[in-house]
C-alpha positions as CSV (number, residue, x, y, z in Angstrom):
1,X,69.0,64.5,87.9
2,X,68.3,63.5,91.3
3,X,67.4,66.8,94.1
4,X,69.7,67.3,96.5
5,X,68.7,68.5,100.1
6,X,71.0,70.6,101.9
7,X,70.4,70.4,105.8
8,X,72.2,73.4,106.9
9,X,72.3,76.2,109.0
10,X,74.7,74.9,111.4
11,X,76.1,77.4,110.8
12,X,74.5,79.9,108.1
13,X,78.4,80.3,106.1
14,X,78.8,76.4,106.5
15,X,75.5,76.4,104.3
16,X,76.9,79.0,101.8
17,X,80.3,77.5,101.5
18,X,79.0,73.8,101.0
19,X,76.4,75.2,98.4
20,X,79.2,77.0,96.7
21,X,81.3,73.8,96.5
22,X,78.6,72.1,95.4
23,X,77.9,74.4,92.7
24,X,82.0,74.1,91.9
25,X,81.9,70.1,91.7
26,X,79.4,69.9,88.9
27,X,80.8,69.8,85.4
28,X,78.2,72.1,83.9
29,X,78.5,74.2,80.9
30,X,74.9,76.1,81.7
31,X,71.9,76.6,84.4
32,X,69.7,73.8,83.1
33,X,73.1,71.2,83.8
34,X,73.4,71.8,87.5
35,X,72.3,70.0,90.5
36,X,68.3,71.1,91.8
37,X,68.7,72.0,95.2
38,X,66.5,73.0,97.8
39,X,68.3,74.2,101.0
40,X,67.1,74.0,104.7
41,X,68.7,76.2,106.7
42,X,67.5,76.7,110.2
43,X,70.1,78.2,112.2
44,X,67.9,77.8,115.9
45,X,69.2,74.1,115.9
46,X,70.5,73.8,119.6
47,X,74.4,73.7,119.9
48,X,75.4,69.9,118.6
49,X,78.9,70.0,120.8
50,X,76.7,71.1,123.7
51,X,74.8,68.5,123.2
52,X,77.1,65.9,123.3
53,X,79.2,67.5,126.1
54,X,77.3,69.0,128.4
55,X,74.0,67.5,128.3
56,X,72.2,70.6,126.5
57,X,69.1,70.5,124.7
58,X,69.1,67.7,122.1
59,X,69.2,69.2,118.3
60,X,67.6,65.2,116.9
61,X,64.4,67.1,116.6
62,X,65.0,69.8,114.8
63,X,67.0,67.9,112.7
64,X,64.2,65.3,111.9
65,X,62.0,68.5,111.1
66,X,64.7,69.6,108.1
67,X,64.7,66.1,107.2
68,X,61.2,66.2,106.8
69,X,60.8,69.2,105.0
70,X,63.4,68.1,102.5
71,X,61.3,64.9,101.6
72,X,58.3,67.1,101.1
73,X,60.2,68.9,98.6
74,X,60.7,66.0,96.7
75,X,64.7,65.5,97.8
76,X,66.4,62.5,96.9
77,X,69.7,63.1,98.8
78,X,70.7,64.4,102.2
79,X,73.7,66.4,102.5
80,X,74.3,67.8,106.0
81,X,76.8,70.2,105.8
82,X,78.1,70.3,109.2
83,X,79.9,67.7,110.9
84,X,79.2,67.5,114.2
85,X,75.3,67.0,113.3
86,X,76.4,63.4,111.9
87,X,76.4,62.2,115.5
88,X,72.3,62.8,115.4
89,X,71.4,62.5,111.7
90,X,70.7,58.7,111.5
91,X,67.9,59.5,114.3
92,X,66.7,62.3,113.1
93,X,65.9,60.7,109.5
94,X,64.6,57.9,111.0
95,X,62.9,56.2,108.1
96,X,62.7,58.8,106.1
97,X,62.9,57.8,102.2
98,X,66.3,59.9,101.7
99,X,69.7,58.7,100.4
100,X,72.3,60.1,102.9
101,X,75.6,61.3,101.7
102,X,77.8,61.2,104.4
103,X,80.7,64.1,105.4
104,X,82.5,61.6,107.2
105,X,82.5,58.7,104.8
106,X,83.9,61.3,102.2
107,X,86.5,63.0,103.9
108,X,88.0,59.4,104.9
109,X,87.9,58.3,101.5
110,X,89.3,61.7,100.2
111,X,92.5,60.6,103.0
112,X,92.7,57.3,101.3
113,X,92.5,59.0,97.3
114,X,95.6,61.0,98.9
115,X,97.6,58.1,100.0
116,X,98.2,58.9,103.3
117,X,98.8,57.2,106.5
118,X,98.7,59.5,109.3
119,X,96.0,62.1,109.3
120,X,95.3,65.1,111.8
121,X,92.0,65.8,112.8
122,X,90.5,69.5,113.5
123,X,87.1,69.4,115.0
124,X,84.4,70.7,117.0
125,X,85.0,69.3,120.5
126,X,82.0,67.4,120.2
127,X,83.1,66.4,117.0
128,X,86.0,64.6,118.3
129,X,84.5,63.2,121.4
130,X,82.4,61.2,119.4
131,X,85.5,59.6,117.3
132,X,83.0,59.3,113.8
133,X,86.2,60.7,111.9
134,X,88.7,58.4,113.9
135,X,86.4,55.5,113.5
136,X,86.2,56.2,109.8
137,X,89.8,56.3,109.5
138,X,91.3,53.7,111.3
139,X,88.6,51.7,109.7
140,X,90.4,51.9,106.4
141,X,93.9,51.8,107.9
142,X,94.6,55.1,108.5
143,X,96.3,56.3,111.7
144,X,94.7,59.4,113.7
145,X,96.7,62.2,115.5
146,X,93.9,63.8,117.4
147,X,94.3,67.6,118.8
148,X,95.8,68.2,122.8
149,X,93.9,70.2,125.1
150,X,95.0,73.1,124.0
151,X,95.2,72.6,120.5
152,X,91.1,72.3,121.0
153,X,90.9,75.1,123.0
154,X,92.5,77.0,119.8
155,X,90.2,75.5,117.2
156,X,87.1,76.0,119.9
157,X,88.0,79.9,120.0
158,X,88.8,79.9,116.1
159,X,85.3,78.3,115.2
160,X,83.7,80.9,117.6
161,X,85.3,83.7,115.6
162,X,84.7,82.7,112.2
163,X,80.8,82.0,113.8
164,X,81.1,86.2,115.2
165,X,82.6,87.8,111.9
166,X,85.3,88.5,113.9
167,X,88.7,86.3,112.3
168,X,92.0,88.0,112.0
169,X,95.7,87.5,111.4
170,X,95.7,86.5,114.9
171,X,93.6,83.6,114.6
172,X,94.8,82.4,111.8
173,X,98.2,82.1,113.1
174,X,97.0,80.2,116.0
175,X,95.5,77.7,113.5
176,X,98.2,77.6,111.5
177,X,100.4,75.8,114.5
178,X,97.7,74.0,115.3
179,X,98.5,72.1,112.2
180,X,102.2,72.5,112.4
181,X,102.0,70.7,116.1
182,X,100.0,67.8,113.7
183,X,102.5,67.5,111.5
184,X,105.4,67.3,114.2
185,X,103.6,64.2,115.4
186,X,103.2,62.5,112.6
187,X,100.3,63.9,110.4
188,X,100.7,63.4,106.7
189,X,97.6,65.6,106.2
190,X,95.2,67.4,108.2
191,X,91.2,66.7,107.8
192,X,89.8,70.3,108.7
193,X,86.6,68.8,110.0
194,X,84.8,71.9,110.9
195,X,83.3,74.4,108.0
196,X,84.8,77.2,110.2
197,X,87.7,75.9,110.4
198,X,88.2,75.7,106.5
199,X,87.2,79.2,106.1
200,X,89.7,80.6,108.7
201,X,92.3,78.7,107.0
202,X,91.3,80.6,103.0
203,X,94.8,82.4,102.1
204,X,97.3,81.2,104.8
205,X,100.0,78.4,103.9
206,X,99.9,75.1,106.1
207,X,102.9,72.5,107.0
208,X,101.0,69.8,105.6
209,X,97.7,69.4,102.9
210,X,94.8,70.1,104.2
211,X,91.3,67.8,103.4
212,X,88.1,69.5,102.9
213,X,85.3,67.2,103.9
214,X,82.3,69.7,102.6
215,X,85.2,69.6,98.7
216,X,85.0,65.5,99.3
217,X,81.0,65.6,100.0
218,X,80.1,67.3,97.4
219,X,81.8,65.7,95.1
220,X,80.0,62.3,96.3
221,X,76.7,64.3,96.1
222,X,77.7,65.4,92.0
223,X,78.0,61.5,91.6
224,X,74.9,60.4,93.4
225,X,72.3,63.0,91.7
226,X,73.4,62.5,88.4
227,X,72.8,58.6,88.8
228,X,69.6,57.3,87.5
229,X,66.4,57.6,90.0
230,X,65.9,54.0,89.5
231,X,70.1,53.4,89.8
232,X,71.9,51.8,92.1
233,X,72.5,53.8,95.5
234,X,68.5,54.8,96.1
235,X,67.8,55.0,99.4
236,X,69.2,56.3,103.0
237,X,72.8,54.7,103.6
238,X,73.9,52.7,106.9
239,X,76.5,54.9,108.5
240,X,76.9,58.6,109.2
């Protein structure tokens, strides 16, 4: 099979929980039928909503440097397992001879598997300012309810907790109707576009089905390293 290159650290249980989704998409019945991996996780990336919001320090570099290391380690693919990074990731690879599965390709495809038409979308702030999951959707017909003001305010302070350790009952409440709102306007289902987010959500029932872009992702990245080296699909894709 083809290795895989996890670009993570953004944050470190965004990493673990891709990996361990990963590790749940492969039909294996032992070790040696798995997916190599070599995972970069560099949590010192600047802020990516900062970034794109406020003018902070831009994360393309560090970035290009996981990119980088992930080619020296012989990886064929590039998962990035945090959404808001797709904004920079064409950049940072660069040329970079590395076959790109993209988060938001596959959580827009996973809303199209599902037969939906109206889909809710919980992200970082930056995230959403940049529209990649909107664009993706309405590209294949798919109508977006985007959060309010305060519905991001909510998902901004539940991403911080999950990031701290510090989730409770509390927060997960508030996420909960952060859905429900989505629902009341229209959302058939509800992409979770935000590791943190998906975690705060483990055990608590929603209004509507929620769509895990890292479940969709790895799935893709399952299909793509067990292709042939010399198979269709080699090299980095066009979009992020």
């Amino acid at each position: 099979m083809r290795r895989v290159g996890i670009l993570g650290g953004m944050g470190p249980a965004a990493t673990a929980d891709f990996y361990t989704k990963l590790i749940e998409a492969t039909p294996a019945a032992r070790d040696q039928e798995h997916v190599p991996v070599v995972i970069w996780a560099d949590p010192r990336v600047p802020d990516r909503s900062t970034a794109l919001l406020n003018g902070g320090d831009d994360p393309t570099p560090a970035l290009a440097e996981g990119v980088n290391a992930l080619v020296d380690a012989g990886c064929d693919i590039l998962a990035v397992a945090c959404n808001t990074a797709h904004a920079f990731i064409v950049e940072a690879m660069g040329d970079a001879p590395i076959e790109l599965v993209s988060i938001i390709d596959a959580a827009a495809e996973a809303a199209v598997d599902a037969g939906v038409a109206t889909v809710g979308v919980m992200a970082t702030a930056g995230t959403i300012a940049t529209g990649l999951h909107a664009d993706a959707l309405t590209t294949r017909a798919i109508d977006v309810v985007s959060p309010t003001e305060g519905e991001q305010t909510v998902l901004t302070a539940v991403i911080a907790a999950v990031k701290a350790g510090t989730v409770d009952d509390a927060v997960r409440d508030d996420l909960a109707q952060v859905v429900a709102a989505m629902a009341d306007r229209g959302a058939d289902a509800v992409i979770s576009a935000c590791t943190e987010l998906i975690l705060a959500l483990q055990g608590i029932s929603t209004a509507v089905a929620i769509i895990d872009p890292a479940v969709a992702m790895a799935e893709r990245v399952v299909a793509a390293a067990r292709r042939d080296r010399d198979g269709p699909g080699q090299g980095r894709a066009a979009t992020p």
